[in-house]
C-alpha positions in Angstrom: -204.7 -35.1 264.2 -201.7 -34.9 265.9 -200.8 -37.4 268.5 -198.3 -36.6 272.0 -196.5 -39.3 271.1 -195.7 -37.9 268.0 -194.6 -34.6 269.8 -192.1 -36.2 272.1 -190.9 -38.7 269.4 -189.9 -35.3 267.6 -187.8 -33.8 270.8 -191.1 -31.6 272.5 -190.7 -32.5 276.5 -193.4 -34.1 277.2 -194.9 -31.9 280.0 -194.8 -29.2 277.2 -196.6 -32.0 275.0 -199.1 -32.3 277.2 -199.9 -28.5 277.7 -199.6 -27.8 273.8 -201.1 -30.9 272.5 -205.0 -29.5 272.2 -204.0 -26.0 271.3 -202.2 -27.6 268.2 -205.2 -29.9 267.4 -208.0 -27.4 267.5 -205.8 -24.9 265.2 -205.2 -27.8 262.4 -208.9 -28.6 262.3 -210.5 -25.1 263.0 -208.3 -22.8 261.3 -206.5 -22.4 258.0 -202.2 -23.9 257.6 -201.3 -20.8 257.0 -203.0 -19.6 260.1 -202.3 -22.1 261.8 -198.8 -22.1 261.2 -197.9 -19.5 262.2 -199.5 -19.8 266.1 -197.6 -22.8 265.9 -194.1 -21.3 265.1 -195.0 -18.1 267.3 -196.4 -19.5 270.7 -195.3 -23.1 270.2 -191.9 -23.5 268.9 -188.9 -22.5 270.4 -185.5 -22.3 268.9 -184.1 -24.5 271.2 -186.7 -27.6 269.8 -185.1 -29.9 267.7 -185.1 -29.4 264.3 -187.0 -32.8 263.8 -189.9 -31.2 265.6 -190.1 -27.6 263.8 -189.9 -29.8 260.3 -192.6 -32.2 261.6 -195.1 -29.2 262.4 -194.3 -27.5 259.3 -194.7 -30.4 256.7 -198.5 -31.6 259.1 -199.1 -27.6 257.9 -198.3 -27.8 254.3 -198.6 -31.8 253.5 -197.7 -30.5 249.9 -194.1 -28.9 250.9 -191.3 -29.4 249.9 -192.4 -30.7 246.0 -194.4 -27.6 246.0 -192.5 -24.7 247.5 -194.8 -22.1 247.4 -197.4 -24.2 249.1 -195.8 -22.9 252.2 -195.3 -19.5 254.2 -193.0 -19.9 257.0 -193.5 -16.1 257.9 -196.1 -13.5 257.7 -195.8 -9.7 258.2 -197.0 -8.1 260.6 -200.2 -5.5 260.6 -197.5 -2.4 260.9 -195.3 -3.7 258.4 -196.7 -1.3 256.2 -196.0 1.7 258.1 -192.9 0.5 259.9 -190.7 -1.2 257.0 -188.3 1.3 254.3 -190.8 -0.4 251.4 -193.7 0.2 253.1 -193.6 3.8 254.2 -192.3 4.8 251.0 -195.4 3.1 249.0 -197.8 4.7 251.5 -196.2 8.0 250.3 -197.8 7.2 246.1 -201.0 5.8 248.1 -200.2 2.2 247.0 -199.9 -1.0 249.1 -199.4 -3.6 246.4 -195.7 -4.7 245.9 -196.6 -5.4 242.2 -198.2 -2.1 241.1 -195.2 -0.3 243.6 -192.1 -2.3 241.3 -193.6 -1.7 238.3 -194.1 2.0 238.3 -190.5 2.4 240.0 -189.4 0.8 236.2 -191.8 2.9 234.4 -191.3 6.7 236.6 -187.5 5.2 236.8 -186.3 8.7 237.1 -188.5 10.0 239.5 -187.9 6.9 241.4 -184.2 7.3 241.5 -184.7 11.0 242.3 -186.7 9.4 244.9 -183.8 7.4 246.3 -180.6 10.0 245.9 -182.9 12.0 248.9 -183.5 8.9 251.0 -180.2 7.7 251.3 -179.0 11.1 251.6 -176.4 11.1 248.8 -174.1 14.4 249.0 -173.4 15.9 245.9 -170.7 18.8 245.2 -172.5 19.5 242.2 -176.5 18.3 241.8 -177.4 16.4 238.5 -178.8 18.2 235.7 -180.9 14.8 234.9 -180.8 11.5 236.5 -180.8 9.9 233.3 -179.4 10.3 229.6 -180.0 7.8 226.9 -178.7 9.2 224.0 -176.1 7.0 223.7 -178.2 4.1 223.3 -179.9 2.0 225.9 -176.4 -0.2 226.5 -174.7 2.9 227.3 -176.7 5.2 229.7 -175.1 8.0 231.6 -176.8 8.6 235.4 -177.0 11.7 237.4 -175.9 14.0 234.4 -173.7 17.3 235.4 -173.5 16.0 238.7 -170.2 15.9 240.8 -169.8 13.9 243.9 -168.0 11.2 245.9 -170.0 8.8 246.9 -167.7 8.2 250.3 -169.2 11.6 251.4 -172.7 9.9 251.8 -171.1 6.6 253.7 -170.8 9.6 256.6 -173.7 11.0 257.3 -174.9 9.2 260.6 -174.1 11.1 263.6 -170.2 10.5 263.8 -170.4 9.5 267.3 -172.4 6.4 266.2 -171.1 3.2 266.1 -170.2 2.6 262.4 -168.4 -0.9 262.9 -168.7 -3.6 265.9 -165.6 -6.3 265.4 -164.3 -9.0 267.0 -161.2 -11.9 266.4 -162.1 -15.3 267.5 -161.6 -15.9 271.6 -160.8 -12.0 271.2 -162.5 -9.4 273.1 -165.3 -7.6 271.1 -164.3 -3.9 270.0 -166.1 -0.7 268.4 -165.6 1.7 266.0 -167.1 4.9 265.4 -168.5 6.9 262.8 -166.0 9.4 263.4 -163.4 7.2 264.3 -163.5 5.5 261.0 -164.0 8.5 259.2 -160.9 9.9 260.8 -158.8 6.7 259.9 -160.3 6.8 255.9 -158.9 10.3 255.7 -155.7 9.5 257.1 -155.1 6.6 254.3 -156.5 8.9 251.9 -153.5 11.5 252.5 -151.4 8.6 253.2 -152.2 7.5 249.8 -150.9 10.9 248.2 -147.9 11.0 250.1 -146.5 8.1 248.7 -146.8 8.9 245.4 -150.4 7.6 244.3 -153.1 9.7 242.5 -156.2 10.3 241.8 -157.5 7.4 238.9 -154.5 4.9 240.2 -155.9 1.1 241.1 -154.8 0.3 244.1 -155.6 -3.7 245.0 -157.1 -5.0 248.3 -155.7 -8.2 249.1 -156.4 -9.5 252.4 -159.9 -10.5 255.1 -162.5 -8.1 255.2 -161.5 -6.1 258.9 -162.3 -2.6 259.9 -159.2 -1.6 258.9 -160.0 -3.3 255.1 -162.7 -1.0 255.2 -161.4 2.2 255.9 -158.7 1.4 253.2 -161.6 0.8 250.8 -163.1 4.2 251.8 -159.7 6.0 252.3 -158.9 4.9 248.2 -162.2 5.9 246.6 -162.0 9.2 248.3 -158.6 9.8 247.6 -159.7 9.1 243.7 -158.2 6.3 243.2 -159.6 2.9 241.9 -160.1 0.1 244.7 -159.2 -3.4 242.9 -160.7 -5.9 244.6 -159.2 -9.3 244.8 -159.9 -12.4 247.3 -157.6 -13.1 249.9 -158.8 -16.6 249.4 -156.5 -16.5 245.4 -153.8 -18.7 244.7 -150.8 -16.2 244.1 -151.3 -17.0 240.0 -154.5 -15.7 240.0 -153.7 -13.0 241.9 -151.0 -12.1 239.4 -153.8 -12.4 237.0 -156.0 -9.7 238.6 -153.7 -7.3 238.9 -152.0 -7.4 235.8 -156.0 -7.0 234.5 -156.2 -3.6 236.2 -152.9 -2.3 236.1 -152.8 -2.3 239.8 -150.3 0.6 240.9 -150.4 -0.7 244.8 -151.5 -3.3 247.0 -152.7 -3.6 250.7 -152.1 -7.3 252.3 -151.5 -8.8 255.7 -148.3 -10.9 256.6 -150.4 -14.2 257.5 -154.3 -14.8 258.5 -155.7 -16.4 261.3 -158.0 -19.2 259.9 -159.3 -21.3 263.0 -155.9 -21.3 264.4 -153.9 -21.7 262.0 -151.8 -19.3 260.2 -151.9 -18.6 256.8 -149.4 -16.5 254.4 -150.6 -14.1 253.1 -147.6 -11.6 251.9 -145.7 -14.4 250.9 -148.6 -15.1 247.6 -148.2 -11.6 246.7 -144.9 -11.6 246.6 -145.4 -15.0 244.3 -147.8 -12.6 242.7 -145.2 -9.5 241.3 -147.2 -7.2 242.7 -146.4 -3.6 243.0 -145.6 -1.6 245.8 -147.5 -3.1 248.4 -148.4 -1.5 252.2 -148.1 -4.7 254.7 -150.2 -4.5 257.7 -148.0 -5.8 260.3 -145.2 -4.4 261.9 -142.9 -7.4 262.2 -142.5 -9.2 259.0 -139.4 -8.8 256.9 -140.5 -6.9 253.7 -139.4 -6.9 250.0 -137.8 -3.7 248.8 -140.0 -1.3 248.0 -143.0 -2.3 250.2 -143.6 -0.5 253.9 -145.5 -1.2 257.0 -149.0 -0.2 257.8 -147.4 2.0 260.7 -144.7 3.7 258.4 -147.6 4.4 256.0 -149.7 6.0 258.1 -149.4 10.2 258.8 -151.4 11.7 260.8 -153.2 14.4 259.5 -156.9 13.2 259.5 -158.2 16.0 257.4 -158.9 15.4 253.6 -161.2 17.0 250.9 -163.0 14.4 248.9 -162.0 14.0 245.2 -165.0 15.1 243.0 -165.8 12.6 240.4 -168.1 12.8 237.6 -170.7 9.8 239.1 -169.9 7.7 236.1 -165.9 7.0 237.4 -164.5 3.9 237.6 -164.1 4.0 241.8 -163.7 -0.3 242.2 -162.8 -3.0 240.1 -164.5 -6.4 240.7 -163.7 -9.8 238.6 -166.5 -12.4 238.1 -165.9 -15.6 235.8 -166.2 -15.9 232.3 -167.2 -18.5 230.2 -163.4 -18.0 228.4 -161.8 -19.1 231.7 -160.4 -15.3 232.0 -162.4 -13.6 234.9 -164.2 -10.4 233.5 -162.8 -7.0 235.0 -166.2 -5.1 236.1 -166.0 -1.5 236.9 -168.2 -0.2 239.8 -168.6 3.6 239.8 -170.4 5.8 242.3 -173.9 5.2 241.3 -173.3 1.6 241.6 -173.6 2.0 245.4 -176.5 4.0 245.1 -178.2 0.7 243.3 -176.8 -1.5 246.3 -178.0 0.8 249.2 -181.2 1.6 247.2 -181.6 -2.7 247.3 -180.7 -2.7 250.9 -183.3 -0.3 251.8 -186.2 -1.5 250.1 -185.7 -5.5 250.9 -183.8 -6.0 253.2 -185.5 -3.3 254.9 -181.9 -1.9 256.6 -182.4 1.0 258.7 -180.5 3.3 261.2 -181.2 1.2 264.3 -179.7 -2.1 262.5 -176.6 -4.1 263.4 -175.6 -5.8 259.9 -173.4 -8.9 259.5 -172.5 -11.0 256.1 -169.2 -13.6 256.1 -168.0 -12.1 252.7 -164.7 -10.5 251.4 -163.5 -7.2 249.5 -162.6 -9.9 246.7 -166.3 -10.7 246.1 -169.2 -7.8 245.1 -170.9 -8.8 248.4 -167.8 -7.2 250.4 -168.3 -3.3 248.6 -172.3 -3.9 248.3 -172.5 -4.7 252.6 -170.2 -1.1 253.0 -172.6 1.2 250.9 -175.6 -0.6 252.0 -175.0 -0.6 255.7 -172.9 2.9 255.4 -175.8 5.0 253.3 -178.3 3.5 255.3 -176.8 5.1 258.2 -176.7 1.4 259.8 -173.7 -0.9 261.9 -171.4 -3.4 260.2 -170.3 -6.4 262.3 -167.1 -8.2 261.3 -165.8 -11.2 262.7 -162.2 -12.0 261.6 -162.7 -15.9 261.3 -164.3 -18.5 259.5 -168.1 -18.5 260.4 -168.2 -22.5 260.9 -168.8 -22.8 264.2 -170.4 -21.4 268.0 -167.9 -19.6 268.5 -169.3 -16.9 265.4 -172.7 -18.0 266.1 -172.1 -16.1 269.7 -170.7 -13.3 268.0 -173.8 -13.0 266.5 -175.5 -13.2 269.7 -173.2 -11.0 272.0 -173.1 -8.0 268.5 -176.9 -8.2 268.8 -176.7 -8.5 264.4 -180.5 -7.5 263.2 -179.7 -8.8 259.9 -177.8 -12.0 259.4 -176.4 -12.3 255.4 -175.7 -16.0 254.5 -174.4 -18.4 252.0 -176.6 -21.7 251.8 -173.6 -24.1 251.9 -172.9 -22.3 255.3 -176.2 -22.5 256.4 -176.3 -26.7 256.1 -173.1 -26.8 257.5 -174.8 -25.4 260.6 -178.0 -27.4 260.1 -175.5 -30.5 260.0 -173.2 -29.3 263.0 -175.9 -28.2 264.7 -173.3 -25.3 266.2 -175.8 -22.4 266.7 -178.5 -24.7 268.9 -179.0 -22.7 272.0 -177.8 -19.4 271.3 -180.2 -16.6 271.9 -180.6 -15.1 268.4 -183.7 -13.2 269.4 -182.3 -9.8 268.1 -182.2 -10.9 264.7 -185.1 -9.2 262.7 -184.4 -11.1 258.9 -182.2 -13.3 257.2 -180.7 -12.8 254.0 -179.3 -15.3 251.4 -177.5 -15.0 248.1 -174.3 -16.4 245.9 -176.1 -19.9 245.3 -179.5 -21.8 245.4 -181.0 -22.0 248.5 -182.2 -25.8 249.8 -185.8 -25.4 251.1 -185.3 -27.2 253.9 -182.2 -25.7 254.6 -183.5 -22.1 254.7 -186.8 -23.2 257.1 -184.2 -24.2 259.3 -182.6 -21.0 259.4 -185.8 -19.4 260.4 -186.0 -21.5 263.3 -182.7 -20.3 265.0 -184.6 -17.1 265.6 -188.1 -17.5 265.5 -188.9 -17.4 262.4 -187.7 -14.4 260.5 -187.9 -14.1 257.3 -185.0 -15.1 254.7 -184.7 -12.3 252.1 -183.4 -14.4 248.9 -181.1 -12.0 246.7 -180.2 -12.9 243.3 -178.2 -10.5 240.8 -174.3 -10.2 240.1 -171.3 -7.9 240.2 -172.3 -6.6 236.6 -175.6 -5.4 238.2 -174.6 -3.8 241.7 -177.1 -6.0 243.6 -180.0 -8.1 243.1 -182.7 -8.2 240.0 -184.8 -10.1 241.9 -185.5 -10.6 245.6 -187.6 -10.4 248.1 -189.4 -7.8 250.6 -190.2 -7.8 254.9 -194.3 -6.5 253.4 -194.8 -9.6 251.7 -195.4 -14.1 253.1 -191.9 -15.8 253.3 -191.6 -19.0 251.3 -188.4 -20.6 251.9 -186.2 -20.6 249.3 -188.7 -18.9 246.8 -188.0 -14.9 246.0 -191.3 -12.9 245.9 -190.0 -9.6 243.4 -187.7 -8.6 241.2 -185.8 -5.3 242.9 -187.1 -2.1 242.9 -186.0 0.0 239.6 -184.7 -3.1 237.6 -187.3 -4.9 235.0 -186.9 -8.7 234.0 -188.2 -11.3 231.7 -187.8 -15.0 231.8 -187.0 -16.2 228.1 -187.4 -20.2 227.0 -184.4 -21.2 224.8 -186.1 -20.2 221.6 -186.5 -16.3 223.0 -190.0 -16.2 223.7 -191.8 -15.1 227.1 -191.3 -18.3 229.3 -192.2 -19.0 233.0 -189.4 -21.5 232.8 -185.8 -20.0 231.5 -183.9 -17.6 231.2 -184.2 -14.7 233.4 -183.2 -11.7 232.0 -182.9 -8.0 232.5 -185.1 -5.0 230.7 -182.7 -2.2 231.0 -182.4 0.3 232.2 -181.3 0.9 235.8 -178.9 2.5 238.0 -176.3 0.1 239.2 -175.7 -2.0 235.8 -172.0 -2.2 234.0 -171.8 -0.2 230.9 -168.3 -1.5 230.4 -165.5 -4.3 230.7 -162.1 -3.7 231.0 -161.3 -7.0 229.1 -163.7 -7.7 227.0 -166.9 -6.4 224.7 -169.6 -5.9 227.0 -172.1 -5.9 223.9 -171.0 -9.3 222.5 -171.3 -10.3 226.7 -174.6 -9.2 227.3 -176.6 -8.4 224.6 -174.9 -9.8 221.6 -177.9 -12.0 219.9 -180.5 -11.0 222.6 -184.1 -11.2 221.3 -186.3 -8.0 222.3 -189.3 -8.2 224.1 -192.4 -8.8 222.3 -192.9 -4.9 222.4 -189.5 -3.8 221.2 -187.8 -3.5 224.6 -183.8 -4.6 224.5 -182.6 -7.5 226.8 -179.9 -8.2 228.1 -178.4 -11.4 229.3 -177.2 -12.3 233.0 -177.5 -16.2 232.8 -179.6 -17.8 235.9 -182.1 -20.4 235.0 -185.9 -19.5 236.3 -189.1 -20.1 237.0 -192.0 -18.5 237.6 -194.6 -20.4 239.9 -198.3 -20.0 239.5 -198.7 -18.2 242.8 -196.1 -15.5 241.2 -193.3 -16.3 243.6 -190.1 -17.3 241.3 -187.6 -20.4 242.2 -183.5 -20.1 240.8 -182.8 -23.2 239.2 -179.1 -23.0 238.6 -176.9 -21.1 236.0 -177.8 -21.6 232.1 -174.2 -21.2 231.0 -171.1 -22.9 231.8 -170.3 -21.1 234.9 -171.2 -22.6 238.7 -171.4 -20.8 241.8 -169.4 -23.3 244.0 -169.7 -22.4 248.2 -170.8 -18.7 247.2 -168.1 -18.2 244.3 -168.6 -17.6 241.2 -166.5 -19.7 238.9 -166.4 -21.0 234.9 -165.6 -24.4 234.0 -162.8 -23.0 232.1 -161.4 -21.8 234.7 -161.7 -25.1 236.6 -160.4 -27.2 233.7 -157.4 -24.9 233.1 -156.2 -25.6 236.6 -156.4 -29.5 236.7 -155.2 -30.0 233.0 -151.3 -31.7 232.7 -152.8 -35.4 234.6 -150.7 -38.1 233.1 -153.2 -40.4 230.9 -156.3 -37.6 230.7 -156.4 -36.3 228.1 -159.1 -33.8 228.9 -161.8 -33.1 231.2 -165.2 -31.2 231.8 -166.1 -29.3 235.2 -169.7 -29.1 235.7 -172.1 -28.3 238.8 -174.7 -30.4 239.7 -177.6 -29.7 242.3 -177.8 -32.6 244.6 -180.9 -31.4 246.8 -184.2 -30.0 245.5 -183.5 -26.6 244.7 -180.2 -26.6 246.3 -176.2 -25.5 246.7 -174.2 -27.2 243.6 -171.3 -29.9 244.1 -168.5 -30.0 241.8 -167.8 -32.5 239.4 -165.0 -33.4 237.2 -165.4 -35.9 233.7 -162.3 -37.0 232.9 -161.6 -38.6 229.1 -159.1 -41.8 229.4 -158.8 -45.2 228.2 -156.6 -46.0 231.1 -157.3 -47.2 234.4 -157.0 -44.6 237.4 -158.0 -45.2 241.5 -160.4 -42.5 241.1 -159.7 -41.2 245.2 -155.7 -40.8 243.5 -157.0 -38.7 240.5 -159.4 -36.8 242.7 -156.9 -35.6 245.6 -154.2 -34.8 242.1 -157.0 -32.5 240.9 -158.1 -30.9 244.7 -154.4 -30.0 245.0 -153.8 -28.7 241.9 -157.3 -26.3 242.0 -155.9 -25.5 245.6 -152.6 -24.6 244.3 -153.5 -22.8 241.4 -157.1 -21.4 241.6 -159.0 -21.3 245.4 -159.1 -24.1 247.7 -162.4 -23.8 248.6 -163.9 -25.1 245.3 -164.1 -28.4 246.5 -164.3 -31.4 244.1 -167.7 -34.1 245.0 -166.6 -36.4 242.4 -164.6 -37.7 239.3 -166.1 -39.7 236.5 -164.3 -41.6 234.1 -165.5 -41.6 230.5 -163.8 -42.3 227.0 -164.3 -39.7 225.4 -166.7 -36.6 226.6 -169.7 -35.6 224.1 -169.4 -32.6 221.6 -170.9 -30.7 219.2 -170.0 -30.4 215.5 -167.8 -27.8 216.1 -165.5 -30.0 218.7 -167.2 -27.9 222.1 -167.9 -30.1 225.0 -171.6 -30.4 225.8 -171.4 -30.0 229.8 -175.5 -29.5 229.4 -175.5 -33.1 228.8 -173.2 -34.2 231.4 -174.9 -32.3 234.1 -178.1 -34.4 232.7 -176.4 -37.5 232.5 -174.9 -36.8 235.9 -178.1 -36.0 237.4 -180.6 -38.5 236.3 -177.8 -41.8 237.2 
């Protein structure tokens, strides 16, 4: 039993202790946790509680939480979930109710289930498909919606143009709007913009700078032009910049002269300059430019009227770069099924629907950026931008004043809030479900989340640039576990594989192709030797391919990420290699070589960056670690921040003289 001394030692006021302190009692001995639970978190708890109290109630709920995660629901759908909810309606429509039976027959009917999907999200064709699907290429190589000619832009504008398509704000700015029409107006303008200068259809033409409204319509405006959108982080040093672009053959660029980053001012133009890049469209109207390069103003005409460039669906339309284990980041093509696979993910989990406000902190450089304009665009839905760093009240009001229905999220942002403790007393009340991805979610971390608005549910999403989206997840029909996923997404099969290649529920997780959204190519390497190179098959024959994510599957069928398997690290939400890592801090006087590895510091949490270093010298290790931090920042991305540096002799290796990071990260974790 719970005491009111207990109550107000956790923050509850104690007139409010006094009036709650029975109704909690008799619901912990008459009724079940989960039950009670959640009375407790709907008529009990308020966001503005401290989180000492919301933790308290929780863990006297679920005794067993957090060293057994799925021990504890933090939300539960509702009775019209079913009929209300994307997921649900559509299952209703085959007569099932059971998420299970529903994913597996959208893998086994997959093209009735994608025929399925091209009608719900309203996809426009010029020409329909012949099939959705033709394998005769081999299961590696599949070719989707066969015969068909579209662009997929044409289906980003299919709300009511007078809707509002993007809500945007700067920090201390006022808050502005955007329509459908507006933006659709401005897309075509770049588009013919884009032809005037010179560019044509199958050109790459990079996007270098924050994710604004303007960043969007140029994303549009290039894909519907026919040209190939490279995507690259604003966040780049200027060498790996160079390096992206030289990748893809970039013809063009779009930049800003600086960014505003919590009031400071950061160049911007100046690294691609640093960078070579090609012809490149500034947007400012100020800043001196190198010969050759124009202002966003000069670029502009005015004719807002442009015919879409028909593509075969299997184009290249975006380039995307994720890390490779090489230390050279893989060049992924997207075409224009791919954003069928992330709208299609969109709709069934994270349940986004016409009447929804969407907001993620992301950029054009990462998958997230593209995936958050199809999936809020073909779901006929809002996208809210803020054009600063999401750190403190001042977004968390944003938030608030944008009424955002569906909050996207990094983890190592969320415990920088949990830590602050910037978003107490906002009034998040419009927000109908988190969502999380880029990194392991921390348990604790995520439950706190929940509390900022009442506890709505935290939609986990795991997958990768090569895959579109997600291949597993979670849905708004089914109990939220924080932290845990609940289902791999619709129309994309897994299997978790131990290390000798046999069915595991501890592993590797791995996908059963096929499915719309996955890459088929690399414009830098073999995307065989990649991803199925040495795959084992399924018991029954099926092929597998590899993605990477360590796995496991928990007796009550929910699934926990563990972390990567390979030597590659998400690191704040960023994908990165070790390679990569180690090629930027190499040239120390006295070191002669080091290892990069991720460690996870929390139960199930965000990974920390650590650098071995081999030496028989003696170093101040705060000298060697602030040497390393500014070389990463200088030539890789200054948010990869380094937790610590340990010193060794000599770093451990197989026969074949490769360093065995496996055994650091275990050395590093267990001292």
């Amino acid at each position: 039993m719970i005491t009111i001394e207990q109550l107000i030692q956790h923050g509850m006021p104690k007139a409010q202790a006094l009036s709650m302190i029975e109704m909690i009692n008799t619901l912990l001995k008459n009724h079940t946790p989960e039950h009670a639970w959640k009375n407790i978190s709907q008529h009990v708890l308020r966001p503005t509680h401290p989180f000492s109290l919301h933790r308290f109630l929780f863990t006297t709920m679920y005794p067993h939480w957090p060293n057994q995660l799925d021990s504890a629901p933090a939300y539960f759908p509702d009775s019209t979930s079913m009929s209300s909810t994307n997921i649900g309606q559509f299952m209703a429509t085959l007569g099932m109710q059971d998420v299970t039976e529903f994913h597996a027959w959208t893998v086994r009917e997959y093209n009735d289930f994608w025929r399925k999907v091209l009608d719900l999200l309203h996809i426009q064709f010029d020409e329909k498909p012949k099939a959705i699907c033709d394998l005769s290429q081999g299961i590696e190589s599949p070719a989707w919606l066969v015969g068909a000619k579209l662009n997929i832009v044409n289906s980003c504008f299919t709300a009511n143009l007078e809707k509002t398509a993007i809500i945007f704000q700067a920090k201390n700015g006022p808050m502005h709007k955007m329509s459908y029409g507006e933006l659709l107006s401005l897309t075509n303008r770049i588009a013919n913009s884009l032809i005037a200068q010179g560019f044509k259809s199958g050109d790459a033409i990079a996007i270098v700078m924050p994710m604004t409204a303007e960043a969007v319509a140029i994303y549009l405006g290039i894909i519907k032009m026919g040209g190939v959108v490279v995507s690259i982080a604003d966040s780049f040093s200027s060498d790996e910049i160079a390096t992206r672009l030289t990748i893809a053959k970039a013809k063009g660029v779009f930049t800003q002269d600086m960014i505003l980053r919590d009031q400071k001012r950061l160049p911007l133009y100046e690294k691609i300059i640093a960078a070579k890049a090609p012809k490149t469209i500034v947007l400012s109207d100020t800043c001196a430019l190198r010969e050759g390069d124009i202002h966003w103003q000069s670029f502009l005409v005015t004719n807002d009227n442009f015919t879409a460039y028909s593509a075969n669906p299997m184009d290249t339309n975006n380039i995307l770069f994720s890390s490779g284990t090489t230390g050279i980041p893989k060049a992924i093509p997207w075409n224009h099924t791919t954003a069928i696979k992330s709208a299609s993910d969109a709709f069934f989990h994270q349940n986004v629907q016409a009447d929804d406000i969407v907001a993620w902190p992301t950029n054009l450089g990462w998958m997230m950026g593209p995936w958050l304009i199809f999936s809020t665009f073909l779901n006929q839905a809002t996208l809210a931008l803020y054009y600063d760093l999401p750190r403190d009240k001042d977004y968390g009001k944003f938030i608030q004043d944008a009424k955002v229905t569906m909050l996207g999220v990094v983890p190592t942002l969320v415990a920088s809030w949990k830590q602050s403790e910037c978003m107490h007393g906002l009034d998040w009340s419009a927000i109908k479900r988190f969502t999380s991805t880029a990194e392991c979610s921390n348990a604790e971390d995520m439950l706190y989340l929940m509390s900022l608005a009442g506890y709505k549910p935290v939609i986990e999403y795991c997958g990768g640039t090569e895959i579109g989206g997600a291949y597993l997840t979670s849905t708004m029909i089914e109990k939220n576990y924080p932290s845990l996923f609940t289902s791999p997404a619709m129309g994309m099969d897994i299997a978790i594989i131990d290390e000798a290649g046999h069915p595991s529920d501890h592993g590797e997780l791995t996908i059963i192709p096929p499915s719309m959204g996955l890459s088929t190519t690399l414009l830098n390497a073999d995307h065989h030797e990649i991803y199925y190179a040495n795959m084992p098959n399924t018991p029954d024959g099926k092929t597998l391919r590899r993605h990477g994510d360590q796995t496991q599957r928990l007796k009550s069928g929910n699934y926990a990420i563990l972390g990567r398997s390979d030597d590659t690290m998400n690191l704040g939400g960023i994908k990165i290699s070790s390679a990569e890592i180690e090629r930027a801090i190499k040239g120390i006087a006295g070191i002669t070589e080091t290892a990069a590895i991720a460690v996870n510091l929390a139960h199930h949490g965000p990974s920390s960056l650590v650098i071995y270093a081999a030496t028989t010298g003696s170093f101040d290790k705060n000298e060697v670690k602030k040497h390393m931090q500014s070389k990463i920042n200088q030539h890789l991305n200054p948010l990869f921040k380094i937790f610590d540096v340990v010193f060794k002799t000599e770093l451990p290796k197989t026969a074949s003289n490769k360093i065995m990071r496996r055994i650091l990260r275990d050395e590093y974790q267990q001292g």
